[in-house]
MARRO-688798 format. One line per 5 residues: their letters; for each residue x negated, y negated, z of C-alpha. Coordinates in steps of 0.2 Angstrom, whole numbers, padded with zeros to 4 digits, m for minus. Each point is the difference from the previous one (the first is absolute). Layout:
a	X Y Z | ...
This chain:
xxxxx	0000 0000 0000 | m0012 m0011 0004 | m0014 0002 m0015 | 0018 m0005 m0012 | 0004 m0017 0011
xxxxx	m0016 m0002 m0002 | m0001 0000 m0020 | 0017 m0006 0001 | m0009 m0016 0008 | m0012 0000 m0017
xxxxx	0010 0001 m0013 | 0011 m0013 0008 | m0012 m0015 0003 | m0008 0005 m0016 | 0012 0000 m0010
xxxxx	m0003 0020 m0005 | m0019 m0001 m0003 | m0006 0007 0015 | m0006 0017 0005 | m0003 0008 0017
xxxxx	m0018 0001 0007 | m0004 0017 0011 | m0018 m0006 0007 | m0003 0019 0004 | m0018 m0010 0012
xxxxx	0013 m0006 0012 | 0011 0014 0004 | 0016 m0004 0011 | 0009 0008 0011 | 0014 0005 m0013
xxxxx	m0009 m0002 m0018 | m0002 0020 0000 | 0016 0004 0006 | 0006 m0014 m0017 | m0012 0010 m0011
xxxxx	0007 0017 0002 | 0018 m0008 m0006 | m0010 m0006 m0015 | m0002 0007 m0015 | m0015 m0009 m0007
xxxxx	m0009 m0016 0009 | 0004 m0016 m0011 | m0015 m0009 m0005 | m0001 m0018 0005 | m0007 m0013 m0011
xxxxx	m0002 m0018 0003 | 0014 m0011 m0012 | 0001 m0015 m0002 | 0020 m0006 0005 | 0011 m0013 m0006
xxxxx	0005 m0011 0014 | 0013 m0015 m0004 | 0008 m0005 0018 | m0004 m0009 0017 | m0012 0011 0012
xxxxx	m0009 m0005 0014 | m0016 0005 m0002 | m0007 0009 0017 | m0021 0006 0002 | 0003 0019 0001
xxxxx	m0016 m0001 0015 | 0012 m0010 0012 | 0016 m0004 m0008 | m0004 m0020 m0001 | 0007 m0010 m0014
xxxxx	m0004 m0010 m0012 | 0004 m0018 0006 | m0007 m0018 m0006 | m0013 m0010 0009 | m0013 m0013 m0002
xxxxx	m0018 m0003 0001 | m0010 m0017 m0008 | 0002 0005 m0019 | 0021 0002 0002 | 0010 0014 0003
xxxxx	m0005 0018 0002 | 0008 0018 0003 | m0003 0005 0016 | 0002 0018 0007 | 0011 m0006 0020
xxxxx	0011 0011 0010 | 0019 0002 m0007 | 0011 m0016 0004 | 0013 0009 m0012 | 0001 m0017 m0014
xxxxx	m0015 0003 m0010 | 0007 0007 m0018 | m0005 0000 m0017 | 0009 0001 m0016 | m0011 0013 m0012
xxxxx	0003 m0002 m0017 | m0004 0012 m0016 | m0005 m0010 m0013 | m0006 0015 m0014 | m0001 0021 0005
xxxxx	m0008 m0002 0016 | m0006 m0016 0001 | 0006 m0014 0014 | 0000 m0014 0008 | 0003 m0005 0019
xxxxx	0009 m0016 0005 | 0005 m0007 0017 | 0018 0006 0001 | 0006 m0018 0009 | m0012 m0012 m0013
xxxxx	m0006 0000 m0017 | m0019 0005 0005 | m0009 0014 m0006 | m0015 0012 0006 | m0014 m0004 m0010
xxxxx	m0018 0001 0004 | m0008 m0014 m0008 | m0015 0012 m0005 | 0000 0018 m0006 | m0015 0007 0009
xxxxx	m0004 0012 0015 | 0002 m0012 0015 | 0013 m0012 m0005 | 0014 m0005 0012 | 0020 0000 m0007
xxxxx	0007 m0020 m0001 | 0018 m0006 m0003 | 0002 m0009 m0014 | 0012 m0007 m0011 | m0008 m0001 m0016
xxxxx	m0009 0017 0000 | 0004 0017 0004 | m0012 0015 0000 | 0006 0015 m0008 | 0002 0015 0007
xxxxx	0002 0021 m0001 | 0009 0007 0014 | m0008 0021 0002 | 0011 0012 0009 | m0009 0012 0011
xxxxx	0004 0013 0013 | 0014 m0003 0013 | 0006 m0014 m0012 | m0016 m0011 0007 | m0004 m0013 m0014
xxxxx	m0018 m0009 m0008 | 0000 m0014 m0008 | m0012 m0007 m0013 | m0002 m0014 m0011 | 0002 0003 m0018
xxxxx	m0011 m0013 m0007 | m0016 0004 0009 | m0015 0001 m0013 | m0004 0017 m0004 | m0018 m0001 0009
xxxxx	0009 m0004 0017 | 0017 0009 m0001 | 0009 0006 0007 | 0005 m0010 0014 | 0010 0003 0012
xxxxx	0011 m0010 0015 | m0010 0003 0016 | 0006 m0007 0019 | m0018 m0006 0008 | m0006 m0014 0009
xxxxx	m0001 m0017 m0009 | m0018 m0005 0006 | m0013 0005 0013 | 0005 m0015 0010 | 0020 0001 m0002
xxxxx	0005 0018 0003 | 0019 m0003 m0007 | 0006 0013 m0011 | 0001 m0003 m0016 | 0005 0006 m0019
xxxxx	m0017 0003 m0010 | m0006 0009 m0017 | m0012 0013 0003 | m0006 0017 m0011 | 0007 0014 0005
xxxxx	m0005 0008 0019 | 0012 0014 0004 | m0001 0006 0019 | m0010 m0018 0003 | 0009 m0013 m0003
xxxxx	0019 m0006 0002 | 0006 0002 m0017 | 0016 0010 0004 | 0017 m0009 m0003 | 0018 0004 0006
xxxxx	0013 m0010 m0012 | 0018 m0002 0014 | 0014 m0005 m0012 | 0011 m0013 0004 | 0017 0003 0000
xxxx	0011 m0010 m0014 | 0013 m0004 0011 | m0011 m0003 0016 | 0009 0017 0009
């Protein structure tokens, strides 16, 4: 029962590109006793996914969100602890690429440069595109789709701003499975705010 609510969960917030992952490393108290029923194991594969809706977007390490702040260039994404009003409105633009705009303004997250390092900005006249990856346990990575080749690909990290101002903060870095915070959850809002 659990292993279908569980691809139930996939091929609902993917739209019906999403497979089950079985990581047979971390057995579970219960993954065994799902096998048996099984027939065969289905194969996960990362997919990109369409999203076109408002999600709040929550770090998988802690469950903060993606909320607006502000350092001495402007305004930033910072990574805070949940206060439940920070959304944004993801939209598809072509196949899988999107765009992320502040669901209460007309400003978008852009990062100003596409290189390893850079830290995500609102803005109004730019926006940074964007693939969104499906991964086990419906976990999401994001990475820019303009990166130059030599430096791609890129993806959303949550890591301090500086050495001297430890907030939390939307960054592009190369991929660091295991190391860094590069895991997404995507909380879709209701339409009808149920």
């Amino acid at each position: 029962m659990q292993l279908l609510s569980v691809l139930s969960l996939c091929l609902f917030v993917s739209g019906g590109s999403a497979q089950l992952y079985v990581d047979s490393r971390s057995s579970t108290s219960n993954t065994t006793s799902l096998l048996r029923n099984v027939e065969y194991v289905l194969r996960y594969e990362y997919r990109m996914v369409p999203l076109n809706a408002d999600f709040t977007v929550l770090d998988d390490f802690n469950h903060d969100i993606l909320s607006i702040g502000t350092d001495s260039n402007g305004e930033i994404i910072e990574v805070k602890p949940n206060n439940g009003r920070s959304q944004w409105h993801m939209t598809r633009l072509a196949s899988y690429t999107h765009v992320v705009r502040d669901k209460y303004s007309n400003k978008y997250i852009h990062f100003p440069t596409l290189k390893d390092g850079a830290v995500a900005t609102l803005s109004s006249d730019a926006a940074t595109l964007f693939e969104a990856v499906i991964g086990p346990n419906v976990i999401y990575n994001l990475n820019a789709t303009d990166a130059h080749p030599r430096d791609a690909p890129l993806f959303w990290t949550v890591e301090p701003l500086n050495a001297t101002d430890q907030r939390s903060v939307l960054k592009l870095r190369k991929p660091a499975f295991g190391r860094a915070r590069q895991d997404f959850l995507m909380k879709k809002t209701p339409q009808h705010g149920y």
